[in-house]
N, C-alpha and C positions, 0 to 999 in steps of 0.2 A: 801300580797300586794307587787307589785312590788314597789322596790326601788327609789326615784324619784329622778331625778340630781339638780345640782342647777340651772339648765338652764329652768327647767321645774315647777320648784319650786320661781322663780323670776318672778316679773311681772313689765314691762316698760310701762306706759302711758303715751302719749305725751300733752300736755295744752300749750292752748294759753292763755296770760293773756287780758281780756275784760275790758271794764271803768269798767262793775259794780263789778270786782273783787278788784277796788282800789281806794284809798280816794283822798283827795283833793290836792295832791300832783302826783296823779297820779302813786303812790307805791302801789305795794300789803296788801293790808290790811293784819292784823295777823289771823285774821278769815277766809280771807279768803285762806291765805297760809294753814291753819288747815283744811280746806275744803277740798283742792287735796288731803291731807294726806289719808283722810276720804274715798273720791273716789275711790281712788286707793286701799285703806284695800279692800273695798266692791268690787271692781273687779279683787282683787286676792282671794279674798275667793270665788268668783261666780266661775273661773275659776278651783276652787281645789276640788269643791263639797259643800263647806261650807257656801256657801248663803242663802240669805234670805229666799227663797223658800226653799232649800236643807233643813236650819235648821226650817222650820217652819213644815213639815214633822217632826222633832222630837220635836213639840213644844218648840223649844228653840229660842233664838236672839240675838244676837251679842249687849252687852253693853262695851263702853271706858270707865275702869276705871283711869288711870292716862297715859298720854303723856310728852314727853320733847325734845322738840324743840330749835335746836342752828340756828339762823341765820346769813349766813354770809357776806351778804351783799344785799341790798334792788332790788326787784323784780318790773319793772316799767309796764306799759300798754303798751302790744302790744307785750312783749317777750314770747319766745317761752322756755318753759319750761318741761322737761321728772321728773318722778317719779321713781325713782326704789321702791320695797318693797319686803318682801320676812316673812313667819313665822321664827320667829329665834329661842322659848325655849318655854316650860313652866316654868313657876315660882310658885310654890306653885295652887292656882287655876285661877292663870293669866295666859293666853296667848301672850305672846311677837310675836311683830311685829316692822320690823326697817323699815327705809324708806331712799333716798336719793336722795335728789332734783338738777338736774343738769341744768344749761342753753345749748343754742344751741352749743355752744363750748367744750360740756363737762364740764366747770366749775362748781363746786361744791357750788351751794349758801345756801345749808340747809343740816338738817343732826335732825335727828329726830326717838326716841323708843320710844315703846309704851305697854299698857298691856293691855287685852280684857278680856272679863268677857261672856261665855255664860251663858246664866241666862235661868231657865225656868218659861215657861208663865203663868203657874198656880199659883206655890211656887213663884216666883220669888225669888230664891235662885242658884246659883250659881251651873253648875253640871258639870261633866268629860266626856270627847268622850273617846270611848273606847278604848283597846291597838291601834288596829291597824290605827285606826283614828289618833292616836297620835301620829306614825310615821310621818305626814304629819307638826308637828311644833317643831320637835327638830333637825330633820336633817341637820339644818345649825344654827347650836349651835354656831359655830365656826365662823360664818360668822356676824360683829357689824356694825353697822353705828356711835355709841357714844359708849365707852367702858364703860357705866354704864347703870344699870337700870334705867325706868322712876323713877324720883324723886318724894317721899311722901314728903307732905309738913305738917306743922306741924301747929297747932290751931293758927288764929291772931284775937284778941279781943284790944278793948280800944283804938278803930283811932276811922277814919272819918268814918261817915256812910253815906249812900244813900238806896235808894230803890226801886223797882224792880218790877212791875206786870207784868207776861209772857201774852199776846196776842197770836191771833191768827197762826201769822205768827212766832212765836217762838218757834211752836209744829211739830215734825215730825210724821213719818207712824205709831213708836211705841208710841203715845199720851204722850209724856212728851219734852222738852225744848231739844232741837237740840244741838246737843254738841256744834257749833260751837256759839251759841247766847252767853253761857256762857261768854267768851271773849271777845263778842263785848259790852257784859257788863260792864267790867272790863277795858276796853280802851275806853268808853264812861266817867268814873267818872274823866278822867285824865284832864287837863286844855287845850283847843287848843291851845294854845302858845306851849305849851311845846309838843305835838306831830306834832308840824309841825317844829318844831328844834332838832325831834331825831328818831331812828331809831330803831325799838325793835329787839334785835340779840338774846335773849335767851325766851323760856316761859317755865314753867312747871302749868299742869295744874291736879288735882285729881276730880273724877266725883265720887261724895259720895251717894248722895241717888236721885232719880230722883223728879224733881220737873213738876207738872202739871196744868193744864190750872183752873185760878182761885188761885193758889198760890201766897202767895205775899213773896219777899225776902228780906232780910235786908244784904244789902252787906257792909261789913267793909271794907275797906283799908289802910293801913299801909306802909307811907314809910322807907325804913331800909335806904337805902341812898338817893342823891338826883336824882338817875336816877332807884331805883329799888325798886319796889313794890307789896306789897303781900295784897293777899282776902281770903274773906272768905264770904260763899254765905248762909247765914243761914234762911231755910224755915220755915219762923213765923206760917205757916197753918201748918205744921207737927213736927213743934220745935226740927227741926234736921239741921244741917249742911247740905248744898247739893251738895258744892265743896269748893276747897280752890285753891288758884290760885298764879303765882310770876313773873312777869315781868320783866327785864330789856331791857334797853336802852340805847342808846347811840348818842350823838351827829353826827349832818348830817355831 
């Protein structure tokens, strides 16, 4: 395999932000800033060979297992917003990917790693691309958008609870709950008072087992202070954890 540069190995997307990208403040939602993230993974890996199609050829498909997103200052309706993203390592049998969100000025409003999981379709167990495939995500080793791995987050039991049936519209291509509904989960249990008087600047988020249509969940939450809080998304229909989740925020 030839060598790839970082030029060719980077991918730029441009986005405009639309109403239905943002709440009632007219800010980018946090799902839906997770979204471009998302897009942008899926049309650099279309670009490398490693697309949905590419990978469904080897019976396999692209699972997020944990993200972590800093943000650094709130994205409104109607800005114009670029994507950088690029494969940065493997880690054990994650796939790192960074990302970094710029406005039309160049400024830096987000900054965001992440870890992927091919998983195959039969086993659903987790597999490796071979050497030379795997040329294609250590080559810019060197190259961070956050000088840490996505953050594992750690068991939260004995808060609040609420609860959770996934519908229709919370299921994507591969029949389980959209990575990004997770969150809008998770910032649905929050009081509207208090998210229309702050601004979420960090998330980390772990996707544990997938959850599907007819599952019901039981989401805890837990505040550690008065602006930062953590989940835990535990599927009663399969009596497993199916993500754990950790917000902050910050006054407007």
């Amino acid at each position: 395999m030839t060598e790839l540069t970082e030029q060719q190995l980077t991918l730029f997307t441009p986005y405009s932000i639309t109403s239905a990208d943002t709440d009632m403040n007219a800010r980018l939602r946090l799902g839906a800033m997770v979204n471009l993230l998302i897009q942008s993974a899926i049309g650099s890996a279309e670009r490398l060979g490693f697309g949905f199609g590419d990978l469904s050829q080897q019976h396999l498909f692209w699972v997020l297992r944990n993200l972590t997103v800093e943000i650094y200052r709130p994205v409104s309706w109607s800005e114009e917003l670029v994507v950088e993203t690029w494969p940065k390592d493997i880690e054990g049998i994650l796939y790192l990917r960074d990302f970094v969100v710029r406005d039309r000025k160049g400024g830096v409003v987000a900054r965001a790693t992440s870890g992927w999981l091919a998983i195959d379709r039969t086993s659903k167990r987790p597999k490796r691309f071979n050497p030379e495939q795997m040329q294609y995500f250590t080559h810019l080793r060197e190259k961070h958008a956050l000088g840490y791995s996505p953050e594992r987050l750690n068991e939260v039991s004995g808060c609040d609870e609420f609860f959770v049936t996934p519908t229709f519209f919370d299921i994507d291509l591969n029949r389980h709950v959209t990575s990004t509904r997770y969150i809008d989960w998770m910032v649905d249990t929050l009081p509207l008072e208090f998210l229309l008087e702050r601004n979420p600047v960090k998330l980390s988020i772990n996707y544990l087992k997938e959850t599907m249509l007819g599952s019901s969940i039981k989401l805890v939450r837990c505040t550690k202070e008065p602006s930062i809080f953590e989940f835990e998304g535990i599927n009663e229909t399969a009596g497993a954890s199916a993500f754990r989740g950790r917000i902050e925020y910050a006054s407007i």
